[in-house]
C-alpha positions as CSV (number, residue, x, y, z in Angstrom):
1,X,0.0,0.0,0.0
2,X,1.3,3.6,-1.4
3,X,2.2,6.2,1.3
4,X,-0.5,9.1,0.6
5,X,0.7,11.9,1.2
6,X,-0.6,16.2,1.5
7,X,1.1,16.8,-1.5
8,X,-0.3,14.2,-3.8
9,X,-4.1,15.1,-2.3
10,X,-3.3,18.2,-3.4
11,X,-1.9,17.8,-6.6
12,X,-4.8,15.7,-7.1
13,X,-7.9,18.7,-5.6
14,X,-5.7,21.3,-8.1
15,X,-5.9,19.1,-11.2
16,X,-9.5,18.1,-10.2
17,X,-11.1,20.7,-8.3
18,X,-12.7,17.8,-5.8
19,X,-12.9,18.0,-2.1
20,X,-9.9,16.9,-0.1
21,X,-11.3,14.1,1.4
22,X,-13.0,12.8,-1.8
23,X,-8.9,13.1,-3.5
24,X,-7.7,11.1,-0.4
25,X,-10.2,8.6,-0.6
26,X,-9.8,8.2,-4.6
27,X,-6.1,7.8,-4.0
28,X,-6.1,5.2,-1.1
29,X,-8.9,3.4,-3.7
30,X,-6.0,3.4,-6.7
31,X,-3.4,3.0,-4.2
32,X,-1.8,6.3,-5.0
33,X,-2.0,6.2,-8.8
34,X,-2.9,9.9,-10.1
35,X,-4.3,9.1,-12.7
36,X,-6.6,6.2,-12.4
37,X,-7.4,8.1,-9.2
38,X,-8.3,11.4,-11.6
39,X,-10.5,8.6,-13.9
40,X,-12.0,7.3,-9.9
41,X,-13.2,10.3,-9.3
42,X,-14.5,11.6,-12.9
43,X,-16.4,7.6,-12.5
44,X,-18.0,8.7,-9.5
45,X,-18.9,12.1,-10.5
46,X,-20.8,11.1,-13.5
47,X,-23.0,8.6,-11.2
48,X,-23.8,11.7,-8.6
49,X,-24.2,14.1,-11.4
50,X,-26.5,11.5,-12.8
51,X,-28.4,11.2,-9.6
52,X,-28.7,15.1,-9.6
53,X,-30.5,15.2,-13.2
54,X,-33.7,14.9,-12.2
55,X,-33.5,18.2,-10.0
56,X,-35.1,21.1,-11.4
57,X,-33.0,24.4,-12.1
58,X,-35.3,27.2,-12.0
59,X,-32.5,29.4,-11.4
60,X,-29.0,30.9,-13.0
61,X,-28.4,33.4,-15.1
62,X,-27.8,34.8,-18.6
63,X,-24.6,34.9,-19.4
64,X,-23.0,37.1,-22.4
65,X,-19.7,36.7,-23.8
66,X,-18.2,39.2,-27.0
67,X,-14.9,37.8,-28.7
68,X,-12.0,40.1,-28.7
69,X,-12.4,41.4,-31.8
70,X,-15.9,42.6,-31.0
71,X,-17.2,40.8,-34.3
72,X,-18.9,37.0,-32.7
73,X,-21.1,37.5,-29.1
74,X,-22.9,34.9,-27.4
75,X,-26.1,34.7,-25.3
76,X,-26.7,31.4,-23.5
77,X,-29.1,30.4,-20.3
78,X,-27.2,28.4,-17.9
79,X,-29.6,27.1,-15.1
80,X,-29.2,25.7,-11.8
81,X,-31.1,24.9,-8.6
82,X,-30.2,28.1,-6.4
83,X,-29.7,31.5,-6.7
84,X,-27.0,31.1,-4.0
85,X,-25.1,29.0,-6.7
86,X,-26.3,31.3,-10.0
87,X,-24.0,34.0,-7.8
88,X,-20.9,32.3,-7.3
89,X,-17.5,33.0,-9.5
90,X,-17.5,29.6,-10.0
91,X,-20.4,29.0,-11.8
92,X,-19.8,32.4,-13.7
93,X,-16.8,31.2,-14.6
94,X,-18.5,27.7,-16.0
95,X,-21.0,30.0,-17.8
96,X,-17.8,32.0,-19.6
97,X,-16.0,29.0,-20.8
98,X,-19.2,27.9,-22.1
99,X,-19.8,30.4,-24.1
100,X,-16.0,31.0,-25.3
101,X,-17.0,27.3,-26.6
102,X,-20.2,28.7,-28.5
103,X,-18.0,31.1,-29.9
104,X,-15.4,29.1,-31.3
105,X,-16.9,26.1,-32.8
106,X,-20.7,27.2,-33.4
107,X,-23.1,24.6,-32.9
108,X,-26.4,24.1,-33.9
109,X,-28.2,23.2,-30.8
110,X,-27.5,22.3,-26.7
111,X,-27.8,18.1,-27.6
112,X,-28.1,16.3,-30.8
113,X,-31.9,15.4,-30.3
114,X,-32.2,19.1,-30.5
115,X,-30.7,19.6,-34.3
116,X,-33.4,20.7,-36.8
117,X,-34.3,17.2,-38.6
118,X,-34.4,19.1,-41.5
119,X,-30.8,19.5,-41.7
120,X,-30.1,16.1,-40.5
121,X,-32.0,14.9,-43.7
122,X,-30.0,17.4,-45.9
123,X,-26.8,15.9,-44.3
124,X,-28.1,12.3,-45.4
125,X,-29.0,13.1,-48.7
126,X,-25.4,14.1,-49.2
127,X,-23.7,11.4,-47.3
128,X,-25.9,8.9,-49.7
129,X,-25.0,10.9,-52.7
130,X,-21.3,10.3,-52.1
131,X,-21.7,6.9,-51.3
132,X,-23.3,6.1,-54.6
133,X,-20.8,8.2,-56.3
134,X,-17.9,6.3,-55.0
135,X,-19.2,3.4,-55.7
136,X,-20.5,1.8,-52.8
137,X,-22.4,-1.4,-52.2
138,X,-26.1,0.2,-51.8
139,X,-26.6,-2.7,-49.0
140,X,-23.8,-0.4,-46.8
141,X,-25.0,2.7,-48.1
142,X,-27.6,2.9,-44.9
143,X,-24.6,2.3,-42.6
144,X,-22.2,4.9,-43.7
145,X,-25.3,7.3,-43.9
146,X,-26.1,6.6,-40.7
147,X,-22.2,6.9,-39.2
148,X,-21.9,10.2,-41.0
149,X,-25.6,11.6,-39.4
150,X,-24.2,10.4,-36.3
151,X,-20.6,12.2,-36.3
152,X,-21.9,15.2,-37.8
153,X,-24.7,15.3,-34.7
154,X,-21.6,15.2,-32.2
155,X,-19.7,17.6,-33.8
156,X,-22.9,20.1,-34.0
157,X,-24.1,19.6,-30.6
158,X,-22.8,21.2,-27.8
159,X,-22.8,19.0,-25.1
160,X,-20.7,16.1,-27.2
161,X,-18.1,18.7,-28.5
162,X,-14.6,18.1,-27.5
163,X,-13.7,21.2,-25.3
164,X,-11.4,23.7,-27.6
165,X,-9.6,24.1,-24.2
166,X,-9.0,20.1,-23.8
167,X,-9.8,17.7,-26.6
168,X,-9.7,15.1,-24.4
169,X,-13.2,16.0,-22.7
170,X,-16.3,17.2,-23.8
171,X,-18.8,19.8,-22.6
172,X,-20.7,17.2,-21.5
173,X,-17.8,16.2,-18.8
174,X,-16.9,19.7,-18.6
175,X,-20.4,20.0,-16.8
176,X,-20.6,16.6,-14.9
177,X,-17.0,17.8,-13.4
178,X,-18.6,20.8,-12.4
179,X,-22.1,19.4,-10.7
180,X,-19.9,17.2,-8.6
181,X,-18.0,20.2,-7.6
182,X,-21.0,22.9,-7.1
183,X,-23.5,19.9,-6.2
184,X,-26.2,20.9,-8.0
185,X,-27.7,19.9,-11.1
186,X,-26.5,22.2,-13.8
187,X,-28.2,22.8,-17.7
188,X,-27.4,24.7,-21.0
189,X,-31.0,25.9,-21.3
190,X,-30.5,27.5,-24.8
191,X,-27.9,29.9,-26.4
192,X,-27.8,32.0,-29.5
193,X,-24.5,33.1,-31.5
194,X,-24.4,36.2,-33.5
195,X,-21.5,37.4,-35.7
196,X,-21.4,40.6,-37.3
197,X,-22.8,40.8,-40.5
198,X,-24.9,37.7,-40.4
């Protein structure tokens, strides 16, 4: 068994923002391995974040974000369950990188259930199109369809994007990190981008 030691639960709270006794407890679990203690505690957050979904979040705020140049700004409704919450820098500063998110890679809606079906079936048409085009067997014409739609939805929706800020999570974990942290359920209610001239 691995001495634990301050400075490793600390290392661990900084590069995960999780109570000190929940980073001692994940690195006596993993016997003092970092980083399947950092994938312990991202495990366990999803399944309390989970168990937090159901909670309503009547309150939070509107949140507004311009790009440095002044020429893309973003609107976006990010709820929670308390005003107490809505109020703290840490939540305003989920809400910013959010939208610094929006900003860069422009999505079409919070979840992929959410994207207009009209421009899902647009997407198809071309995907089958190309298919035919290059010469493909029309009995796997359906499947590549379908694994385009489905890659094209992820890379539209919000919540599955990799983060611009680390590729290896998404927005999704992004806000399952930060409901295990704040302890409230947390939602993207709806956003809008604008860019100048458009």
């Amino acid at each position: 068994m691995a001495e634990i030691t301050a400075s490793m639960v600390r290392e661990l709270r900084e590069r995960t923002s999780v109570g000190m006794m929940e980073c001692r407890k994940a690195l006596v679990e993993t016997n003092g391995d970092m980083e399947a203690a950092i994938k312990y505690l991202r495990e366990r957050g999803i399944s309390k974040a989970e168990g937090k979904a159901a909670r309503e979040t009547k309150e939070g705020i509107i949140h507004s974000y311009i790009h440095f140049n002044g020429k893309i700004g973003v609107l976006m409704e990010l709820n929670c369950e308390s005003d107490f919450v809505a109020r703290t820098d840490q939540f305003k500063a989920l809400a910013d990188e959010i939208c610094l998110q929006i900003a860069a890679t422009n999505p079409l809606a919070v979840s992929a259930d959410k994207i207009d079906p009209a421009v899902l079936e647009a997407e198809a048409d071309i995907a089958r199109n190309k298919a035919v085009l290059d010469g493909k067997k029309p009995e796997i014409v359906d499947k590549i369809v379908e694994g385009v739609i489905k890659k094209y939805a992820s890379e539209h929706s919000l919540m599955e994007q990799e983060l611009i800020s680390d590729d290896k999570r998404t927005v999704k974990d992004l806000l399952t990190e930060a409901i295990t942290t704040i302890g409230e359920n947390i939602q993207v209610a709806r956003f809008v981008r604008y860019t100048l001239g458009e």
